[in-house]
C-alpha positions as CSV (number, residue, x, y, z in Angstrom):
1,X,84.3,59.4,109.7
2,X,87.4,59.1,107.6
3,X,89.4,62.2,106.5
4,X,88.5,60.5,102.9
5,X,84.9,60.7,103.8
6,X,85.4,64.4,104.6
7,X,86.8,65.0,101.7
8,X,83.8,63.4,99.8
9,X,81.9,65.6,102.1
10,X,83.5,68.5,101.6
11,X,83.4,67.9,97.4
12,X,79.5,67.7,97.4
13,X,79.3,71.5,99.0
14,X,81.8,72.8,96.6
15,X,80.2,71.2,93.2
16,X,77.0,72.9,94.3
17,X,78.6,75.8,93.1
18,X,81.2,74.4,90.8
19,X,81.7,77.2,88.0
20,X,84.9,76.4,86.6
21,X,83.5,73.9,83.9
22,X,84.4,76.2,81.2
23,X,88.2,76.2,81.5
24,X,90.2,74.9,78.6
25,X,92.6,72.5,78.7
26,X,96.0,74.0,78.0
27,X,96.6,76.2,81.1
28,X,96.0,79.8,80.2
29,X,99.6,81.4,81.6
30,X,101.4,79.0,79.0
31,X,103.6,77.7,82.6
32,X,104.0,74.4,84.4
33,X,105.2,74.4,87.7
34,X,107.4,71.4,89.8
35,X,106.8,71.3,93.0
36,X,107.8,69.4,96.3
37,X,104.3,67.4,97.2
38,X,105.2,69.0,101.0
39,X,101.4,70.4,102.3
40,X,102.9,73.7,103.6
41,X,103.0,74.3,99.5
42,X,100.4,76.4,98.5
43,X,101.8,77.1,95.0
44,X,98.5,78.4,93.1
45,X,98.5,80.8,96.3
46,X,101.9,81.7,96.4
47,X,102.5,81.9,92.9
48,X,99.1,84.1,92.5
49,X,98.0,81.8,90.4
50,X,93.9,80.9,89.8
51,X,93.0,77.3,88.7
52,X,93.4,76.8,85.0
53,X,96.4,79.3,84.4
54,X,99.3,76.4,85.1
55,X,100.0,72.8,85.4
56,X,101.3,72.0,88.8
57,X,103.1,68.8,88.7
58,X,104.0,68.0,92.3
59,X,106.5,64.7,93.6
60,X,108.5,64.4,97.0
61,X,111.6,66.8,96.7
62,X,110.3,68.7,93.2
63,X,112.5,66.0,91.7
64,X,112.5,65.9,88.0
65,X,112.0,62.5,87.9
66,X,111.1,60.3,84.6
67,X,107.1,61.1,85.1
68,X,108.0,64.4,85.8
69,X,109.8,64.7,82.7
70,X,106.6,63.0,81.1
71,X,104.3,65.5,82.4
72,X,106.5,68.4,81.8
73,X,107.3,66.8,78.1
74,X,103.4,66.2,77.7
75,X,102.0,69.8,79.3
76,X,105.0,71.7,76.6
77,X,104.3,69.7,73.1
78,X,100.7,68.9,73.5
79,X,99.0,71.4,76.0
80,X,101.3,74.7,74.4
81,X,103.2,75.4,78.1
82,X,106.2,78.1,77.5
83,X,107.7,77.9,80.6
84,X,109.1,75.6,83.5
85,X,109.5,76.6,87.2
86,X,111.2,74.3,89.8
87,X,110.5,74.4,93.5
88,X,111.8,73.0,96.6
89,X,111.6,74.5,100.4
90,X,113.2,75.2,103.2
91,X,112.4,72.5,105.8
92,X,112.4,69.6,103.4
93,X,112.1,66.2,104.5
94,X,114.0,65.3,101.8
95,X,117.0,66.4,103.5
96,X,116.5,64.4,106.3
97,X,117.3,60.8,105.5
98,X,120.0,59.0,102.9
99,X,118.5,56.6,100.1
100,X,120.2,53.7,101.0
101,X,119.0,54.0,104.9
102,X,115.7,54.1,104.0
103,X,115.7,51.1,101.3
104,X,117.5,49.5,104.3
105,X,115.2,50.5,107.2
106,X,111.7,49.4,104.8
107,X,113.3,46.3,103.8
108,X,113.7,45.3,107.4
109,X,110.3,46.7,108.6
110,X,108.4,45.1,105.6
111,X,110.6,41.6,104.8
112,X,110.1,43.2,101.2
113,X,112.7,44.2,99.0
114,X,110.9,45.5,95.4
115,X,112.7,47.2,92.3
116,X,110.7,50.2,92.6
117,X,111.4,52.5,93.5
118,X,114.8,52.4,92.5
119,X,115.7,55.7,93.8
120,X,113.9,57.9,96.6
121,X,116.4,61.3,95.4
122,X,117.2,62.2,99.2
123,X,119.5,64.9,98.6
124,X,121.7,67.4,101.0
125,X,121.5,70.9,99.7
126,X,118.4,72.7,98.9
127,X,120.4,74.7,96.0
128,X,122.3,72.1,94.2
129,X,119.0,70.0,94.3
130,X,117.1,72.4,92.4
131,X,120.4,73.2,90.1
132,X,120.0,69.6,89.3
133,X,116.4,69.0,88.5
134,X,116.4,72.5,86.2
135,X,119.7,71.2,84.3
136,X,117.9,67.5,84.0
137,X,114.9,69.4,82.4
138,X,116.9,71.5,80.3
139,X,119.4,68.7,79.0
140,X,116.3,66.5,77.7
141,X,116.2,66.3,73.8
142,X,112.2,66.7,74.0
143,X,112.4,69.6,75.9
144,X,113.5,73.0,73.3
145,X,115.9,74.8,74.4
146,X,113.7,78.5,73.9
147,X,111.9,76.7,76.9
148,X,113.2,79.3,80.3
149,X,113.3,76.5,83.0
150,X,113.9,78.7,86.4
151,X,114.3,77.2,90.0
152,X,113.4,78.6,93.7
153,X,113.6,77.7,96.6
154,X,110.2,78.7,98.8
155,X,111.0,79.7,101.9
156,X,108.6,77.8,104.9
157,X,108.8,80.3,107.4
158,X,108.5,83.6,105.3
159,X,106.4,82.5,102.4
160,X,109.1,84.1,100.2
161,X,110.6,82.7,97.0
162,X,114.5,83.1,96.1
163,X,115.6,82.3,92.8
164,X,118.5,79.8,92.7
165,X,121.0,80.9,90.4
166,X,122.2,78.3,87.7
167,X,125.9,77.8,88.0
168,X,127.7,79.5,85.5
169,X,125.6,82.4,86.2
170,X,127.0,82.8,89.7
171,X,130.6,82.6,88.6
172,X,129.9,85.1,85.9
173,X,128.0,87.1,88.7
């Protein structure tokens, strides 16, 4: 059996009792969350969140990227989100390689060289990564700037979040 099939399997037992088809649409918290797609992430969980109270938009690195944009741009104007969180991790894989080596390394092992993706966003510090993706979501003219956009970094090994400081608050601070 496939893991795919398990999961099939594993979604018949849980619509037996499925009671969640009353939710609304627009998440009840008013908050929409970016997230590293990393499976060590349980961001309802950690977040004490229950399904329906945030979006939870989710990409390799929590990289504000132009669908993440979309979706962030989409959940604010048309689903009534008030807030934007950032996270990234502690043990990222996204730390561990260089863009160009990878274009490089699955141009040779596939003979294929495509457009897209254009970018993977490998970056070297955990910090100035989420620094960057809360200033790109801030700095976009469809995003108001009453909107708080906060970032963390989640901590693997504690379960802890730390809130990353943006930078002229640390040389305020």
């Amino acid at each position: 059996m496939s893991v795919t099939d398990e999961v099939l399997r594993a979604d018949e037992a849980y619509a037996r009792n499925f009671d969640l088809g009353h939710l609304a649409m627009p998440p009840a918290r008013k908050l929409a969350i970016l997230a590293c797609m990393d499976a060590r992430l349980t961001v309802e969980q950690f977040c004490g969140l229950k399904t329906g109270e945030a979006h939870i938009i989710r990409n390799a690195g929590g990289i504000a990227t132009e669908d993440a944009l979309r979706s962030l741009i989409i959940s604010h104007h048309l689903l009534g989100t008030q807030e934007f969180i950032v996270i990234n991790h502690t043990d990222c894989g996204m730390l561990t390689f260089k863009d160009e080596a990878l274009r490089q390394q699955l141009e040779e092992k596939t003979g294929a060289r495509p457009t897209v993706p254009s970018h993977f966003h490998a970056f070297n510090n955990l910090e100035e990564n989420v620094r960057t993706q809360v200033e790109r979501i801030k700095s976009h003219p469809w995003v108001p700037r009453h909107i708080p956009v906060r970032g963390f970094v989640y901590d693997v090994k504690t379960g802890r979040l730390h809130e990353v400081v943006e930078e002229a608050a640390r040389k305020v601070g």
